[in-house]
C-alpha positions in Angstrom: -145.1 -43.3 99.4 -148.9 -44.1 97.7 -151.5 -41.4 98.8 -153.2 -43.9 100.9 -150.0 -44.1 102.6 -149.3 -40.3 102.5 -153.2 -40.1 104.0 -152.6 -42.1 107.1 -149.6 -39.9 107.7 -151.0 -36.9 108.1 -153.8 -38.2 109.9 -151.3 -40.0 112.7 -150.5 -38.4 116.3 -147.1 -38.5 115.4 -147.4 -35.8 112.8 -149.7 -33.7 114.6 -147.5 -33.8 117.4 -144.9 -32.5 115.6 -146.1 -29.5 114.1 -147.5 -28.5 117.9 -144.0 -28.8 119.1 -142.6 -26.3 116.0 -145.2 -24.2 117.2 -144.8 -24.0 120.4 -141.0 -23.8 119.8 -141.7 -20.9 117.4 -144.2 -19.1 120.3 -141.2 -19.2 122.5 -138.3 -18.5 120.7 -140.4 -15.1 120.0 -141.4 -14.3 123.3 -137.7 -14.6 124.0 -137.0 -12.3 121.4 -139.5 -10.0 122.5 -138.2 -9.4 126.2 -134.7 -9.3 124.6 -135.5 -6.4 122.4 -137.0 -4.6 125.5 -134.6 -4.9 128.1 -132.0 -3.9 125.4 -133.5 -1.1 124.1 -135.2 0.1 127.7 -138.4 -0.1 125.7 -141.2 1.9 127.7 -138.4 3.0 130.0 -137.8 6.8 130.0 -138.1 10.4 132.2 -139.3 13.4 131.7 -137.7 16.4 130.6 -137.8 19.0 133.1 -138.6 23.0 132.6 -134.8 24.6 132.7 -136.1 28.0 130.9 -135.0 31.0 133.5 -132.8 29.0 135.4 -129.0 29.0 135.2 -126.6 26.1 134.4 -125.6 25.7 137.4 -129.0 24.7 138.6 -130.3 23.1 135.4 -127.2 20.5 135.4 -128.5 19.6 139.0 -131.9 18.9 137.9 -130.8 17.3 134.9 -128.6 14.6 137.1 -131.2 13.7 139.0 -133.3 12.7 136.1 -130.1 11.1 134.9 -129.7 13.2 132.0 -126.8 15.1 130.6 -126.8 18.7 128.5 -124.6 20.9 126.4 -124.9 24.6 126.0 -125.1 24.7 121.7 -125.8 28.6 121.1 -126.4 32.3 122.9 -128.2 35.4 122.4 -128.9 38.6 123.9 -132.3 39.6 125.8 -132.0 42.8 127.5 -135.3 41.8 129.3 -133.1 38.1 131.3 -130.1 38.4 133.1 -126.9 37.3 131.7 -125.9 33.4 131.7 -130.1 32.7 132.0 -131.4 29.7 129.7 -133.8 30.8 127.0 -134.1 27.4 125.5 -134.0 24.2 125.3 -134.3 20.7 123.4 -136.4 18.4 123.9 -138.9 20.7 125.2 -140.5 20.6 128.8 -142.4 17.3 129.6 -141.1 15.3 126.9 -140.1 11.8 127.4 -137.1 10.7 127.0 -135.0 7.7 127.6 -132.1 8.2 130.7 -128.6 9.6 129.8 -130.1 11.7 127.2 -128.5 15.5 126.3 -130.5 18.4 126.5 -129.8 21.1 124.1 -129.1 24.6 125.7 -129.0 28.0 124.7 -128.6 31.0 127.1 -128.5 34.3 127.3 -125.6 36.3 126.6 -122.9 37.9 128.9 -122.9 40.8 126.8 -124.7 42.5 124.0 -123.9 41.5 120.2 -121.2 43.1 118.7 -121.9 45.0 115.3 -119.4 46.1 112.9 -120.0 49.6 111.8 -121.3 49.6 108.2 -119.7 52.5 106.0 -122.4 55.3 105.3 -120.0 57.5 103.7 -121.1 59.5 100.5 -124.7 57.9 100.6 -127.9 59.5 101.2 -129.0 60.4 104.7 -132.5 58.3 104.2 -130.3 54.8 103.1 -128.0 55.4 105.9 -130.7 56.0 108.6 -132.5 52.6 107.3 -129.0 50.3 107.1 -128.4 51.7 111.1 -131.8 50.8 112.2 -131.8 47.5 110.5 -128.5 46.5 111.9 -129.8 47.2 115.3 -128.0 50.4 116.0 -129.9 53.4 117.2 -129.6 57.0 115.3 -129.0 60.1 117.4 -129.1 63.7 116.4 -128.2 65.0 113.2 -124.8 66.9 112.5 -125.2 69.3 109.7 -121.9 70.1 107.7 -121.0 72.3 105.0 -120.9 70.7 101.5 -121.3 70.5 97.9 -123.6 68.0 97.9 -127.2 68.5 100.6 -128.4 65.2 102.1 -125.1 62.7 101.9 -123.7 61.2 104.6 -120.2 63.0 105.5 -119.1 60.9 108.8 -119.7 58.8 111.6 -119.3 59.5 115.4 -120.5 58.1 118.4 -119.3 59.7 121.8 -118.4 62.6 119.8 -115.2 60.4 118.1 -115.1 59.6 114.2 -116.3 56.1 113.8 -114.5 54.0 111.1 -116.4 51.1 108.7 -116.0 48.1 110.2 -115.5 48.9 114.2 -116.9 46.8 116.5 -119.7 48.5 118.3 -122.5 46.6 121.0 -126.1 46.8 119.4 -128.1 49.4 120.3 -125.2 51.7 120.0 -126.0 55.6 119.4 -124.4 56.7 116.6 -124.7 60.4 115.1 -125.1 61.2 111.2 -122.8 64.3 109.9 -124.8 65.5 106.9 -123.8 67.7 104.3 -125.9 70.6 103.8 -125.5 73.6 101.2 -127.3 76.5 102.8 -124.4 77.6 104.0 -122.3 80.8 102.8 -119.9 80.8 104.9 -115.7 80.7 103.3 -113.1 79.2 104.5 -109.5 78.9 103.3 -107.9 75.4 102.2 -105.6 74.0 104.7 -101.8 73.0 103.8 -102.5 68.9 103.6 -99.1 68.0 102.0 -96.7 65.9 104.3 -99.0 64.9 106.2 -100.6 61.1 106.3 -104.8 60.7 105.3 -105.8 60.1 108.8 -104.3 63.6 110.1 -106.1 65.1 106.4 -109.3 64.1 108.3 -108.9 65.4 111.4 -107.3 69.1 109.7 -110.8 69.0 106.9 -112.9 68.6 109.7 -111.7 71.8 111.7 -111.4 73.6 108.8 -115.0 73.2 107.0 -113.7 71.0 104.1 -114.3 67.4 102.8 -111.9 65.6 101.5 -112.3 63.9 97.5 -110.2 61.7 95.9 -107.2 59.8 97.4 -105.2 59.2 94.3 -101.9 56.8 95.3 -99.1 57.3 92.9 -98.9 53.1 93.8 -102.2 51.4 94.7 -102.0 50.2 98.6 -102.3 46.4 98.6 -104.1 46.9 101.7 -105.7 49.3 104.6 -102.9 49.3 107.0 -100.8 49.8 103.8 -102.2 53.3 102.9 -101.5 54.5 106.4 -97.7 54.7 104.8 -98.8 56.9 102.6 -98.1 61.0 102.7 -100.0 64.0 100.9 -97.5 65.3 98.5 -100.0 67.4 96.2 -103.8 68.8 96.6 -106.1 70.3 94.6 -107.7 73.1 95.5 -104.1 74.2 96.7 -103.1 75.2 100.3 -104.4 78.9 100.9 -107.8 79.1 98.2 -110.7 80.9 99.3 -113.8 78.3 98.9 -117.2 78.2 100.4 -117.3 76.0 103.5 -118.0 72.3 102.4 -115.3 72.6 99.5 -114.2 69.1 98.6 -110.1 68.6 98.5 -108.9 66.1 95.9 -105.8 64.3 97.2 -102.1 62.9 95.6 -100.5 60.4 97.8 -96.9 58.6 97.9 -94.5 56.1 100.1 -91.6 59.2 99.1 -92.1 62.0 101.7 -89.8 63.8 98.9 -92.6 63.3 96.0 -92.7 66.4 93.8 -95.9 67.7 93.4 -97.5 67.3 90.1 -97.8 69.0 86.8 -101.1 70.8 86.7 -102.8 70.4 83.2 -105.6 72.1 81.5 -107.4 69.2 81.9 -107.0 69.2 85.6 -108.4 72.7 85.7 -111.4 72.0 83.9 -112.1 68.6 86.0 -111.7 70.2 89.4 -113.0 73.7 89.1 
């Protein structure tokens, strides 16, 4: 085709008329697409998120359904100032819009206060033990002075007047109550008879008698903690009888064999303990 010829062509109705029907073509097929995209994706269509904070689920799942929307409780914690099972958040926040069949995010508060293990405060300094309390969320109560060797470190653990063991579960805000060594005390006492008898009864028998106890040395090393409760005293240093001041601390030899002979003293021993 000559560009005279090509001229004319582009100049006739019949090519003109052509590229107003692609373009009217292309106008509707993306209208089309347009109103397909937003009745799929419920463009503009959506609710409101309503305020669930202070109410319980009971009554936020009611309002939720009627907004069509769904939830799922994802978390708790513990307010003293709500009452147990209120919401105390959620997500999406109040007043946002969202489209229908949505979840909301809820947490709520707890039936029941947090539960703390008991950190172990034995043998460290009054001031560290008061800070680790506090900053576990456990409240101090009074001080309990003991008779000891060393002033200031932390000899026990009691709450409700019982011995607390390191790592028992305890609600926050729990009181506990510091025993404290002190030194100004002159007061003797005589060592107690601790062979035969398993570490857990040791404690109870230093505690009426004004002693601490020292090192547990096991003939065998327990491969666990409810392994050493199988173990019994079989020797003691200072022995069964000695005249101490109050506070004295008893060094301890333990053994599976109830029938363990006690050991050979040494020199050595005399000048470690004494």
């Amino acid at each position: 085709m000559g560009v005279k010829n090509t001229w004319l062509f582009l100049k006739s109705k019949f090519f003109w008329l052509n590229i107003l029907l692609a373009v009217v073509i292309a106008v509707m097929i993306g209208a089309v697409t347009l109103v397909w995209l937003k009745g799929f994706t419920h463009h503009g269509e959506g609710v409101e998120v309503p305020n669930l904070s202070g109410l319980y689920v009971e009554e936020a799942e009611l309002l939720l359904k009627e907004q069509q929307l769904g939830y799922e409780v994802i978390d708790s914690v513990y307010l003293k100032r709500l009452s147990p099972g209120e919401i105390t958040e959620q997500s999406p926040a109040k007043g946002t819009k969202v489209k229908k069949n949505r979840k909301v995010y809820l947490t709520i508060n707890a039936k029941g206060s947090r539960m703390i293990p008991v950190p172990e405060l034995r043998n460290i300094s009054f001031r560290q033990a008061q800070l680790t309390l506090k900053n576990m969320g456990f409240k101090l109560g009074e001080i309990e002075y003991r008779p000891s060797e060393f002033a200031d470190l932390v000899m026990d653990i009691k709450e409700r007047e019982q011995s607390v063991p390191a790592g028992t579960l305890l609600s926050e805000g729990s009181e506990l109550v510091l025993v404290v060594g002190t030194t100004e005390s002159d007061e003797e006492v005589m060592v107690p008879n601790f062979k035969g008898i398993t570490v857990a009864d040791a404690k109870a028998l230093a505690v009426e008698n004004l002693v601490i106890l020292g090192t547990l040395n096991y003939d065998e090393e327990p491969s666990s903690e409810a392994e050493k409760a199988l173990y019994y005293i079989y020797d003691q240093d200072p022995q069964y009888g000695d005249v101490h001041k109050a506070g004295k601390r008893i060094n301890l030899w333990l053994s599976k064999d109830k029938n363990h002979k006690p050991r050979q003293k040494t020199s050595d021993d005399e000048d470690f303990f004494n």
